[in-house]
N, C-alpha and C positions, 0 to 999 in steps of 0.2 A: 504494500500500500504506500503509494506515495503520501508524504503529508506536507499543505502549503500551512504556512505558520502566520500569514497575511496581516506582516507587520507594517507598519506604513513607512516608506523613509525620510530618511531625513534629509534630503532635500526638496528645494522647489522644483516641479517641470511644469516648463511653459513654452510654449512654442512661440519662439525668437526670432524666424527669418524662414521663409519660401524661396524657394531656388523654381525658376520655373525652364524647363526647357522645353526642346522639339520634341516630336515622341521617335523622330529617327536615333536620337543622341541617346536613348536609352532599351537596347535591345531585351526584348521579353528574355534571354537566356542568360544575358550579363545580369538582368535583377533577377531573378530566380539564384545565381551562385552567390550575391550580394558585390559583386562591383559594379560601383559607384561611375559616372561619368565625371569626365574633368570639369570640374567648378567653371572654369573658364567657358566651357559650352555655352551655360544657359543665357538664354536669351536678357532674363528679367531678374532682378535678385531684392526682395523686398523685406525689410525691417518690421517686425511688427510689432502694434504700440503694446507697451505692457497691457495684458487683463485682457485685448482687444479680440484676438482671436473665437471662433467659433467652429469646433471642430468634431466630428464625428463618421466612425467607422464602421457602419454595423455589417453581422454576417446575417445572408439571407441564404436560400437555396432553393435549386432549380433540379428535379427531380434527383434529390438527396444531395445532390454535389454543390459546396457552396461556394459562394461570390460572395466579392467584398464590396460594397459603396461607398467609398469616400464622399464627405459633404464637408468641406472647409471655407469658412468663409472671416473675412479680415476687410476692415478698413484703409481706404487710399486717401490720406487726407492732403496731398500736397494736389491744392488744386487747379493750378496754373492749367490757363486755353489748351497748351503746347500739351501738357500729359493727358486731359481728356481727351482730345481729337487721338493721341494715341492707343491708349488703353480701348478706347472704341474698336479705333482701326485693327489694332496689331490683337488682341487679346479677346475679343470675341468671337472665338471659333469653338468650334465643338469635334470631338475625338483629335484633338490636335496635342496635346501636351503631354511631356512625364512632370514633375514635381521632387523635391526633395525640401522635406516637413525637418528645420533645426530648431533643436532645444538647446539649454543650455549645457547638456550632456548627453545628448544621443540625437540621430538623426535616424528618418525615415522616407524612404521613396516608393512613390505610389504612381503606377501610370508605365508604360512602355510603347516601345513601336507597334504589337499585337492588340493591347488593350487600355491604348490612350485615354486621356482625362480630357474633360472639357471646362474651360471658361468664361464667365458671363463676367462684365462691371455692370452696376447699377447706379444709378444716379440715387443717391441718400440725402440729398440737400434737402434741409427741412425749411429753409427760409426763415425763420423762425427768432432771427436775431440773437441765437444761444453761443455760436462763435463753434457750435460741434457738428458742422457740415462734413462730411466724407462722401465718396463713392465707396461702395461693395464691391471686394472683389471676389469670388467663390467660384473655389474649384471643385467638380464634380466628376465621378463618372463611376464605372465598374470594372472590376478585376475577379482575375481566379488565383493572385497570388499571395496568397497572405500577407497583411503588413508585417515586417519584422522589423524591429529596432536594434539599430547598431550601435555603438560607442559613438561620439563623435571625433573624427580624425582631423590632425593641424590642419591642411587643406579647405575644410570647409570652416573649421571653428576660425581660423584668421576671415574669413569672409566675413563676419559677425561680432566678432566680441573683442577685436582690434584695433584702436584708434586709430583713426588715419594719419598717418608722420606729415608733418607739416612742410 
């Protein structure tokens, strides 16, 4: 009998940064062995505000064999013309993307060339005079590869938790 002792740890996890890329740059058999693609691929690489995140991965199945559904969704608060006409143009596609989910001690990718993720921004402007405008950005789709979580390695951890040298 295995036994889980389901102590809580002692640290925070909170997802700190999306990596977004093509879904050419991340082959179904390289994420199945767990390598990673070069940081340097992804197209998009985005900060996320603390607390802001909303993330969930449930198992469903289709006659007994299960699939995963990623549903991630994060705030784009830098809201300059230039980046909306972007994130419009470049980031609304659908089975187009893999993803790479970092925390501040482990990372996970979700999404491959086989069984790409999709994109949507949403326009969250409340007008409202509260100064907490944002776009949504949520990444969606399904897989058949379970998420797994890895360490986080120098490579992507300098991506995120680095200051930039002046």
């Amino acid at each position: 009998m295995q036994n889980f002792t389901n102590i809580p740890e002692n640290f925070i996890r909170e997802l700190r940064g999306i990596l977004v890329f093509d879904k050419s740059k991340v082959s179904y058999l390289n994420q199945l062995a767990g390598k990673f693609p070069n940081p340097e691929d992804a197209l998009y690489k985005y900060c996320v505000l603390p607390g802001d995140a909303s993330r969930s991965i449930p198992t469903e199945f289709i006659a007994g064999n299960p699939y995963y559904s990623p549903d991630i969704s994060m705030s784009l608060v830098d809201l300059t013309v230039a980046n909306r006409e972007q994130w419009y143009e470049e980031l609304n596609r659908f089975n187009h993307f893999a993803v790479i989910l970092v925390s501040n001690t482990e990372m996970m990718m979700l999404g491959n060339d086989r069984f790409p993720l999709s994109i949507t921004v949403s326009d969250s402007i409340s007008d409202d005079g509260s100064g907490s405008d944002s776009f949504t950005l949520r990444v969606f789709g399904e897989t058949i590869i379970a998420p797994v979580v890895y360490k986080i390695v120098p490579k992507f951890k300098v991506l995120f938790f680095i200051p930039p040298i002046l």
